[in-house]
N, C-alpha and C positions, 0 to 999 in steps of 0.2 A: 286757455282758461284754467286749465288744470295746474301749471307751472303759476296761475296765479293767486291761488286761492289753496287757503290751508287744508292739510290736510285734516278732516273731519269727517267722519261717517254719519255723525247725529245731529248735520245740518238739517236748520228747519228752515219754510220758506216763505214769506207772507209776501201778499199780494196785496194793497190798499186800493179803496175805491175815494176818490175824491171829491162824495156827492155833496161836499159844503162850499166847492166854488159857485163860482157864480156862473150863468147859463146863455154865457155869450158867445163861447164856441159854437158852429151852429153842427158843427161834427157827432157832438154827444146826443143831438138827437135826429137827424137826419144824414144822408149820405146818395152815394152814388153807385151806379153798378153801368156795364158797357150794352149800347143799346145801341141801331141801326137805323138812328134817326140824324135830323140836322147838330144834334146837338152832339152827336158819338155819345150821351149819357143818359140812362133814366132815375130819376131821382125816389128814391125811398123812405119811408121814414115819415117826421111829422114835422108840425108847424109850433114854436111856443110864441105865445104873440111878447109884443117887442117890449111894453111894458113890465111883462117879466122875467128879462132875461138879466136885471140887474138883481136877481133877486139866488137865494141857495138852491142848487138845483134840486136839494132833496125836499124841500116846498111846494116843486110844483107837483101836480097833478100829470098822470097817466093817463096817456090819449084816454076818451070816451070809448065805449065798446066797439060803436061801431064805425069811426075811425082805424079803430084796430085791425078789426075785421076785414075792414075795405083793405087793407096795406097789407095785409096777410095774404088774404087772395091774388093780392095782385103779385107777390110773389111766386104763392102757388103756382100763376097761369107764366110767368117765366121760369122756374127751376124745376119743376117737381116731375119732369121727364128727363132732366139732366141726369140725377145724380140717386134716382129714387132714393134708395137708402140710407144717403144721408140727410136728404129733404127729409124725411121723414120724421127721422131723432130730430135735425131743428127748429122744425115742424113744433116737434113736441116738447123741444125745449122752451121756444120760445109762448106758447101757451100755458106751460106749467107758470113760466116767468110771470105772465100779466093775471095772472090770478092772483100768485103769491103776494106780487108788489103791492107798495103801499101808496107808493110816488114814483116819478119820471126815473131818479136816480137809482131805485130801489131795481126797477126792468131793466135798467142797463146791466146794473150790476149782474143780476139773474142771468142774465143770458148768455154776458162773458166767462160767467162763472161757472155757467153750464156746459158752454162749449168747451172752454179750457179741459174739464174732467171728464162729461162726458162722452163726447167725441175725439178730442185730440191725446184724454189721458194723462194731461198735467199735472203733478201733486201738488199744489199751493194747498196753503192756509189764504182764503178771502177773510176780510171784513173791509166796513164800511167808515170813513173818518167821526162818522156823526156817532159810531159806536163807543169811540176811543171817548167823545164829550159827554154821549150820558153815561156811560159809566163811570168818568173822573179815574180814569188810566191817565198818568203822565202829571199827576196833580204836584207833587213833588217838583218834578223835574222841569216843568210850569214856572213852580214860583222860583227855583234855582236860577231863571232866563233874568225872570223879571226882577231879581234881584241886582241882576247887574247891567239894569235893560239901557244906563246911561250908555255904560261902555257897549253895550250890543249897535247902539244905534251911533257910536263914533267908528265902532271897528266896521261896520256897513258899509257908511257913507265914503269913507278910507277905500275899502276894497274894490266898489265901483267904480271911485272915479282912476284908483290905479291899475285895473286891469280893465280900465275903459270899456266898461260892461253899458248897455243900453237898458238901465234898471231907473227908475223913480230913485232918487235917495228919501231917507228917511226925514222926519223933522225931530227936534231936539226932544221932545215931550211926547211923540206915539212911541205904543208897547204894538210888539207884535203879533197882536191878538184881534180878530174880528165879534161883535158880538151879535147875534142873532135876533132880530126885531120881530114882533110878532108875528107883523105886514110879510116877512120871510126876506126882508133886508138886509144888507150883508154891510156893517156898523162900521167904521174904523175908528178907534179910541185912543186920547191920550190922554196925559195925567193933565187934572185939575189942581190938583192937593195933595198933599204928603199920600193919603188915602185914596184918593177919588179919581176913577177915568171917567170920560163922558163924550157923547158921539151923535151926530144928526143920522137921521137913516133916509139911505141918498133916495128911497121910495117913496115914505111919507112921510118923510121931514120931522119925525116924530126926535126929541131930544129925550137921549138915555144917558142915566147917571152911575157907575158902577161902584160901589162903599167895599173897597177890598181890605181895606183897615192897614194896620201893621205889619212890615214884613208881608203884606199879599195873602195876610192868612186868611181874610172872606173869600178869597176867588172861589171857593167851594161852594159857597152858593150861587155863582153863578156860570158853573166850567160847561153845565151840560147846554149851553147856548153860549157855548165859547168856541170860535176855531183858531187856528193858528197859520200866521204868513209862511209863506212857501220855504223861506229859510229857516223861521223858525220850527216848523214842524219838522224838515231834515235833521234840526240838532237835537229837538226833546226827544222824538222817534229815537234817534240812533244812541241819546243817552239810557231813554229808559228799555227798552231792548238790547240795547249794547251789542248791536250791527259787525257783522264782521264783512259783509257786501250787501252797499246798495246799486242796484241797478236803475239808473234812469235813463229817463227819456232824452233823445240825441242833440233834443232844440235849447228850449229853455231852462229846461231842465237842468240840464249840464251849466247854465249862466248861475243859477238858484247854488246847484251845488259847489261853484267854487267860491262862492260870498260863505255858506254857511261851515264850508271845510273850514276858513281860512278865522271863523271868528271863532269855531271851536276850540281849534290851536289856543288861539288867543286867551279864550275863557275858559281852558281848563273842560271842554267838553270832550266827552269820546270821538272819533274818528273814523268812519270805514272805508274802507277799499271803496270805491266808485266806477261802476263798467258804464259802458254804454254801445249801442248795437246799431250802428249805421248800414243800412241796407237798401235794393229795390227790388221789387218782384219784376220777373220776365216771364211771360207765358201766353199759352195761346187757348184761349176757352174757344167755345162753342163762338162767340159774338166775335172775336178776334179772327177764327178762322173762317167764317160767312161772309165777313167782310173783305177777307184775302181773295175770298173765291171771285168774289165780283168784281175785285180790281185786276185780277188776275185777265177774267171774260173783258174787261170795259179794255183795258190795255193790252191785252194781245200777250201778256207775258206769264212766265213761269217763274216759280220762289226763288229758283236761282239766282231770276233777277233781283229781286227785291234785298237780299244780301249779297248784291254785288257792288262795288266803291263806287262803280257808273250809273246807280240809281238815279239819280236824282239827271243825268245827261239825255240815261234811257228814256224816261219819262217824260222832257221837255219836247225831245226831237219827236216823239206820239202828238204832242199837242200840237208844235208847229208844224206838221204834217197838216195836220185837221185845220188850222188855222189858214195854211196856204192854199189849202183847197177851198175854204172859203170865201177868202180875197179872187180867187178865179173866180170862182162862180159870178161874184158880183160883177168882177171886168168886163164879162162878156154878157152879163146881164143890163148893164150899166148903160142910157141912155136908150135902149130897146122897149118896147110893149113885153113886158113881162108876160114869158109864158106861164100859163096855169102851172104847170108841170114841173119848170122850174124852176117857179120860185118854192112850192111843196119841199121838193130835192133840195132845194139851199136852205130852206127852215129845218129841214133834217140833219143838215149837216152841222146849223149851229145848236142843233139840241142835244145833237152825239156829242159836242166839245164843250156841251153845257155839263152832260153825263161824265164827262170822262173828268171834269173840274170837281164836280160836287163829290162825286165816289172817291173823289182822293182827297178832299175836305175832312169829310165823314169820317175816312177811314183815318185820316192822321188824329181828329179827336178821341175817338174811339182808344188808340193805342195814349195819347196825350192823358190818358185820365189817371186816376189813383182812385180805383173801386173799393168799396167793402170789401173784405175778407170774406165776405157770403160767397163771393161771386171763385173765390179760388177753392172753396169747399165746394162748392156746386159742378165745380170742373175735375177735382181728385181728389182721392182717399187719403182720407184723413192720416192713415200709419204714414205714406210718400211723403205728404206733407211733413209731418214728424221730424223723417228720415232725413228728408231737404235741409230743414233749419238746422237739425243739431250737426250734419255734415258742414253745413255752410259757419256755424259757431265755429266749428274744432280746423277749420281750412283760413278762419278768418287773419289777415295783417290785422297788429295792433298796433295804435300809436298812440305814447303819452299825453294827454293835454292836462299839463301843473299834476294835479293827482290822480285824474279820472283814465281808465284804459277804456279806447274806443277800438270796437270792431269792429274792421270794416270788410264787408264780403255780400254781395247781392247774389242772390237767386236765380235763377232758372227751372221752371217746372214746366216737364215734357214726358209724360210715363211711358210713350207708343216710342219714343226716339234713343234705341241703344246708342247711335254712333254719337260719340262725345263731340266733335268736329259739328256734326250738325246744333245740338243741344248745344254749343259755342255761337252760333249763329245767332241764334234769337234774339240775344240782344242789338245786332247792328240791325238786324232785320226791322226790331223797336225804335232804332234810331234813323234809320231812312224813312219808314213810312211818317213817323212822330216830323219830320220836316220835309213832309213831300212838296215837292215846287209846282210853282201853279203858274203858268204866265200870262 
């Protein structure tokens, strides 16, 4: 990272929150953490109903109080003897956060933005995309798009279908801009008229008219209910800032950023450097190693096994053991007056192989999952944590893709485990149990 980025002492470093999409990730407001049930998950977080998840997330409403409250406690009653001290401050982040907020988008932000500083000591600069519209920042560099929004929307549809991207193309007449409906509908507009864009709002089918004049010089009356499409926000962003590195996210993100790299070139826009940070967490909390113990007890085995390459052999030959003593039982049961006694003894034996099936169920979803981030602060200190990523940043292989450098280096967090060899384990350890065989 350092061989790739200039050198500068008086880099600054912003953080955007993206509360103008729309609310159909169901990530942004719910999630997951590892629990010791059928499901290896328990679910956190809240519900937005379904009619408004087409709508700006910074629209909707903040759970009810006592929604809140319930979903508080109930973390309380899992974490708050794990980690006291940090339960504590999150505790009290996230209460400062639901006070403060206004809306759905506004909590989220509060709380990442808490923790980041808080707890983990991050320098960012936050704000909010909805900030950048009512203030009419980028207003400029706005109309400099849509002045050449023909060419924007030829060099687009060009770049997807040549670097065979899995992107909508454009159509000849939308600008890349959404407008915001009352109803909190997220608008898409194209030109009517030399002057005029106009759009149905896909909620309540309300028909909006937008009178931008000449040259785009009204858009000022109507920026602060203006957002911008994913490409085009990478390029006004990075012009009107004038970006020396953006870091995006690993998925789409990186599709967005090589359409909007490739029409900047084209259009005379600025340009950044582009990272991106492909990783996986490995680790074993409090519910990962509960659930070890008991497969440990139900199989008869030690972790040894479990990061041994004969996992998956070890474990069949346990069940067909249990299997073929059940097929006995029956043989000699078979055709006789069942004795009281043994058939008791033979229902116990298919309930030990019913046990020994489910506990390795449980346990493969359990490790199968992708929990909150709550759940890895709940389990170590926050400095480790720290310590983890940016060791794991500066050890990372990079590979080129077109402009963007991708990191790629996963994780291991294990604070009790000095021996490197063993801390090497964990991950096969994830990868046996994550496909334990059931016959």
């Amino acid at each position: 990272m350092e061989n790739l980025l200039p050198e500068n002492p008086d880099t600054t470093a912003f953080f955007g929150f993206a509360d103008q999409n729309l609310t159909t990730s169901p990530y942004i407001y719910k999630n997951v953490i590892p629990a010791q049930n059928k499901n290896g998950v328990e679910k956190i977080g809240f519900t937005i109903k379904k009619e408004d998840r087409w709508k700006y997330f910074c629209t909707i409403n903040k759970p009810e109080f006592s929604e809140w409250e319930d979903e508080t406690e109930k973390i309380s009653r899992i974490y708050s003897r794990n980690n006291k001290e940090v339960y504590d401050q999150v505790s009290e982040i996230m209460w400062k956060s639901y006070e403060g907020a206004e809306n759905f988008a506004d909590l989220n932000a509060f709380i990442f933005s808490g923790i980041c500083a808080g707890i983990l000591g991050i320098k960012l600069h936050f704000f909010r995309y909805s900030d950048i519209s009512k203030e009419q920042i980028f207003t400029e560099e706005t109309k400099k798009l849509l002045m050449k929004v023909k060419s924007y929307n030829k060099a687009y549809n060009q770049t997807i279908e040549k670097e065979n991207l899995n992107l909508r193309p454009v159509r000849p007449e939308e600008i890349p801009l959404w407008y915001q409906c009352r109803c909190g509908g997220k608008v898409s507009l194209e030109r009517t008229s030399g002057e005029t864009v106009s759009g149905i709002c896909p909620v309540c089918k309300k028909r909006h008219e937008l009178l931008l004049e000449q040259d785009f010089k009204g858009i000022r009356h109507y920026f602060k209910d203006l957002s911008f499409s994913a490409v085009a926000r990478n390029m006004i962003f990075s012009e009107g800032l004038r970006v020396t590195a953006f870091i995006s996210g690993p998925g789409g993100g990186l599709e967005y950023g090589r359409v909007s790299d490739q029409i900047s070139a084209y259009l005379g826009f600025h340009t950044p450097a582009t990272f991106a940070w492909r990783s996986k967490d490995y680790y074993l909390g409090n519910i990962h190693k509960n659930a070890l113990r008991q497969l440990y007890r139900t199989y008869n085995i030690n972790k040894n096994v479990l990061v041994s390459r004969n996992f998956p052999l070890l474990v069949l030959s346990v069940q067909d053991e249990m299997i073929k003593e059940i097929r006995n039982s029956e043989s000699l049961t078979a055709g006789k007056n069942e004795n009281r006694n043994d058939s008791k003894e033979l229902q116990a034996k298919k309930g030990r192989l019913l046990n020994l099936k489910k506990n390795g169920i449980i346990t493969s979803k359990i490790f199968s999952s992708t929990p909150s981030a709550l759940d890895l602060f709940m389990n170590f200190k926050p400095d480790y944590i720290s310590r983890k990523w940016k060791d794991a940043i500066n050890s990372s292989s990079v590979e080129q893709m077109y402009r963007a450098y991708i990191f790629k280096n996963d994780i291991t967090y294990e604070e009790n485990m000095e021996n490197e060899e063993d801390l090497n384990k964990i991950p096969l350890l994830y990868h046996n149990v994550i496909n334990f065989p059931v016959n």
